[in-house]
C-alpha positions in Angstrom: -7.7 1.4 4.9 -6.2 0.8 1.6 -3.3 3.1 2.7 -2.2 0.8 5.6 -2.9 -2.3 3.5 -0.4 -1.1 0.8 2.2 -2.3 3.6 1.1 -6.2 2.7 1.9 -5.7 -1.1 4.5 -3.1 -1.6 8.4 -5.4 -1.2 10.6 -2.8 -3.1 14.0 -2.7 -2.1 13.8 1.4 -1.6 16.2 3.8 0.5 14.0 5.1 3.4 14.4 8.5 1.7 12.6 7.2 -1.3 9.1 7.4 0.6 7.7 10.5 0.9 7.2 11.4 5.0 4.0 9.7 6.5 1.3 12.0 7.4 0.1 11.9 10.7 -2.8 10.5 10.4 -1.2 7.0 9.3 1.5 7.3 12.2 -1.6 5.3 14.7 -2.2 3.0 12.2 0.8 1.9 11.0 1.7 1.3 15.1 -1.1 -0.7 15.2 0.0 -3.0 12.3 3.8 -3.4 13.9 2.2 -4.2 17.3 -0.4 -6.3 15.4 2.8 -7.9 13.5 4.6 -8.2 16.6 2.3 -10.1 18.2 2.2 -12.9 15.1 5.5 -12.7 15.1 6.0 -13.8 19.6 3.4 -16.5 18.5 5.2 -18.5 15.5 8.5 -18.4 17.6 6.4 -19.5 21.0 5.3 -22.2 18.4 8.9 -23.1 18.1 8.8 -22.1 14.5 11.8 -20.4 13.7 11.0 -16.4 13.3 13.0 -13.1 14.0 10.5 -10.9 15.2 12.3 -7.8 14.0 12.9 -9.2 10.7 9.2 -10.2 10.5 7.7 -6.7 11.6 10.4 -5.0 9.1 8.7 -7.0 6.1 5.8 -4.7 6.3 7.3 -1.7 4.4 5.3 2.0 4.6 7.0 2.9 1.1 3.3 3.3 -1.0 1.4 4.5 2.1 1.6 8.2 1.5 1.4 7.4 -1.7 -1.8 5.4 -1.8 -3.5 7.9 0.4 -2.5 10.5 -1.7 -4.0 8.3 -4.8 -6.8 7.3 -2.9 -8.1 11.2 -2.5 -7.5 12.0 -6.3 -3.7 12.9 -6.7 -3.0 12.7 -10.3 -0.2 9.9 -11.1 2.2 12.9 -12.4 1.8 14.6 -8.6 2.9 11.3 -7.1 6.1 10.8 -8.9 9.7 12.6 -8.5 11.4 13.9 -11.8 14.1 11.5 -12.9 16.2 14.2 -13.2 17.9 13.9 -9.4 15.3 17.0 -8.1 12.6 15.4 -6.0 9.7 18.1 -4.8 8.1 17.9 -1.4 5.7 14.7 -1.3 6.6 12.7 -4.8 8.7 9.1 -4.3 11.3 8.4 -6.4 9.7 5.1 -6.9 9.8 3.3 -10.6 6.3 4.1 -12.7 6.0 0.8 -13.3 6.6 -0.4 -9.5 3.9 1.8 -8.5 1.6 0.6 -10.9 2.3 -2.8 -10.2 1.9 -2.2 -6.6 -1.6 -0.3 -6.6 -2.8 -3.1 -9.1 -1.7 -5.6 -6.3 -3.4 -3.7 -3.6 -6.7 -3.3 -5.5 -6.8 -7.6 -6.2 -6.1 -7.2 -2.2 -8.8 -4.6 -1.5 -11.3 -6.5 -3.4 -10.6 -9.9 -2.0 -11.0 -8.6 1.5 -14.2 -6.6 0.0 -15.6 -10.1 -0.9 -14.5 -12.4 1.8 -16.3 -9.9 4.4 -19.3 -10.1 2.3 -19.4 -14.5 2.4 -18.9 -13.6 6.7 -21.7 -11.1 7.2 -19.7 -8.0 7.4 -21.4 -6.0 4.9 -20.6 -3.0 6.4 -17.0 -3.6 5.8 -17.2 -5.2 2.6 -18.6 -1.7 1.2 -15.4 -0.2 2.9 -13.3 -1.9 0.9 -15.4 -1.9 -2.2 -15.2 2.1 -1.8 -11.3 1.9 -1.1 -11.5 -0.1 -4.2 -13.1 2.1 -7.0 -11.2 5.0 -5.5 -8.1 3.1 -6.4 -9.6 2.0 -10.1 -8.9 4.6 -12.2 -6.5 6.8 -14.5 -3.4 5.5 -16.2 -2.6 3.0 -13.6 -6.0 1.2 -14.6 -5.5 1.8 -18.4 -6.3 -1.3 -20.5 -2.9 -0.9 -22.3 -0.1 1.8 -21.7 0.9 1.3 -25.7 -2.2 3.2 -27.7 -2.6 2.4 -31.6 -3.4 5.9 -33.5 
C-alpha cells in the first residue's frame, strides 16, 4: 500500500527514464488509482469547477513506487540509488538523495495518518496495515536523527 501511496507525495519534476520500470505487480494498482483519479477528476468538472482531467490524473506521479516497494522489502538505500557518475544499473533512480529522503519521510507522516484515522473509524484491521507499511518504512539512514555525526 505504501508503494501506491508514494503517488500522493512524490511531485519531482523527473524524466520518465528517471524511475526505475514498475513491476508488475503495481501495474493493477496504479490503474486503479488513475481510474479512481479519473473519476474525481469527471466529478469537480460536472461540478462546474474548472478541472482538466488529464492534467489532474498526471499529478499522481509513479516516480518512488518501485522505489518504495523496493524500500519497503529491505533494499539498502545504496541499492536504490544510481551512481552520479552518468552509469545507472538495472532498478536504481537517478533521483536526488535528499528528494528520496524527503519523499519517504512525507509518505511515512502519510502512512501513519491514514494508520490513525482508520483506527478513530473502526477499521482496525486496516489501521495495522498501515502501521506495518509504516515501521517497514522507519528505518536506516533515511530515519537517522541527523545525517551530520559529531566524533
Amino acid at each position: 500500500c505504501a508503494a501506491v501511496l508514494s503517488c500522493f507525495v512524490f511531485d519531482e519534476k523527473a524524466a520518465d527514464d528517471a524511475a526505475p520500470r514498475l513491476p508488475e505487480e503495481l501495474m493493477r494498482p496504479l490503474e486503479v488509482l488513475k481510474d479512481k483519479a479519473r473519476r474525481v477528476a469527471t466529478v469537480q468538472a460536472e461540478s462546474k469547477l474548472e478541472v482538466d482531467v488529464t492534467e489532474f490524473v498526471a499529478k499522481f506521479k509513479t516516480g518512488l513506487m518501485a522505489l518504495t516497494l523496493r524500500w519497503c522489502r529491505g533494499a539498502k538505500f545504496s541499492e536504490l540509488v544510481a551512481a552520479k557518475d552518468g552509469t545507472k544499473e538495472k532498478g536504481k533512480t537517478d533521483l536526488y538523495e535528499g528528494s528520496i529522503i524527503r519523499c519517504i519521510r512525507r509518505l511515512e507522516e502519510l502512512v501513519s495518518e491514514l494508520s490513525s484515522v482508520c483506527k478513530v473509524v473502526g477499521n482496525v484491521q486496516l489501521s495495522d496495515k498501515f502501521a506495518a507499511a509504516s515501521t517497514l518504512m522507519k528505518r536506516d539512514i533515511i530515519f537517522a536523527a541527523s545525517l551530520y555525526l559529531e566524533a
